[in-house]
Phi, psi and omega in degrees: 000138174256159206205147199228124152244160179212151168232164154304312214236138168305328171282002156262012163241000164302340185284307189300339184257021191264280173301333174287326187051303197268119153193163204227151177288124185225129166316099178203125149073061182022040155215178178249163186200118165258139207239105200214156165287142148218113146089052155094340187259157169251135181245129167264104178269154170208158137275099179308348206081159178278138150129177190282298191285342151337263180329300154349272156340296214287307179309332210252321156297327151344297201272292174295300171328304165275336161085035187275157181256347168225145168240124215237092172272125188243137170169212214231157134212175182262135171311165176220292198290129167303335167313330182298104187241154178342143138094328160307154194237100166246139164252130182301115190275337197194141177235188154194148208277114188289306195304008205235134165200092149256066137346301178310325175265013160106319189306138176295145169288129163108356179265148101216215210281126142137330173279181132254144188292302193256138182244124182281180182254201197243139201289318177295347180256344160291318179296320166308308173282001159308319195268298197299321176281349159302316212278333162260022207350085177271150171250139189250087178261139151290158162201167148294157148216152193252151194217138186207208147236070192203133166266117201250116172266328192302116179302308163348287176328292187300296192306335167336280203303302222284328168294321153259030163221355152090356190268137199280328203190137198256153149219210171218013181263292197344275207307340195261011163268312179333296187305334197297320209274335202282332186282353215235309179080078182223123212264155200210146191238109194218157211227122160245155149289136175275124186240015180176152160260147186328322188275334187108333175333020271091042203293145161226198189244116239271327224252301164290034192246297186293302175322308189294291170014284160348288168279344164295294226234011133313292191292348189256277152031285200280009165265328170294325175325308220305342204266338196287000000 
């Protein structure tokens, strides 16, 4: 099977291409893509860059290009539900874009014609990263996550988001990959770090913070392959 990992950022495939050592490069579309074995699977690693028409682009290349048949998204996102503290791990059940409003027109936020406001994610690859995170005891929370092209600091801002869409955790990728897979009919997995709290709470220091993470969703990431 061939299988597409993703990241935003370069520092969230680095760990992965750390443990593969072997693997070759191939130059598309001002990015890189990398190509490797694991277990038997052929893997595509990529970083999209931050933001919606990124992910997008890169996800979609994944698919046509690479020809991939799942797509397995790793990365950070900022809490909404307070329950959510650093360093926690949601996997996503559902994404949805906050930043999309034709309102005016009578339309719910986050619709517009032709999409869905929420794209679920594929059951059979949650229930795998469920048996991986028993198996590392990791605690493994569902959540929505909301997506946008906005870095949202403002708390207004946030209880907004987290009150109309029902949403666990805010970012800029997911949803607009969610739609590439869901319109492809491609089953998609995508895993965030809790990197900041609903409150604002718990400042850390951001770029280790990422590293460890970082190497946290490597190693989990290729433990969920080992199971496909």
């Amino acid at each position: 099977m061939k299988i597409a990992i993703l990241g935003a950022m370069s520092d969230e495939i680095a760990p992965l291409l750390d443990k593969l050592q072997n693997y070759e490069t191939v130059k598309y579309a001002k990015n890189e893509f990398y190509l490797a074995k694991y277990k038997n699977h052929d893997l595509v690693i990529a970083y999209s860059k931050i933001g919606k028409v990124n992910s997008t682009l890169t996800a979609t290349l994944l698919i046509e290009k690479f020809k991939c048949e799942m797509l397995l998204f790793t990365g950070v996102a900022g809490a909404l539900n307070e329950k959510l503290k650093i360093g926690d791990i949601l996997y996503t059940t559902s994404t949805v874009q906050h930043d999309l409003d034709i309102s005016a027109f009578g339309h719910p936020y986050g619709y517009v014609p032709g999409i869905n406001v929420y794209e679920k994610t594929d059951d059979k690859l949650n229930e795998i990263a469920k048996i991986v995170a028993a198996k590392n005891g990791i605690n493994l929370v569902g959540g929505v996550i909301a997506s946008g092209d906005q870095f949202i600091c403002d708390p207004v801002k946030k209880e907004w988001i987290k009150s109309t869409f029902d949403a666990d955790a805010v970012e800029m990728e997911g949803a607009s990959v969610g739609q590439v897979c869901a319109t492809l009919d491609i089953p998609y997995f995508l895993m965030r770090a809790i990197s900041d709290e609903a409150n604002g709470g718990a400042e850390i220091d951001f770029d280790k913070f990422l590293e460890e993470v970082a190497q946290k969703s490597a190693k989990f990431v290729l433990g969920m392959v080992e199971y496909l």
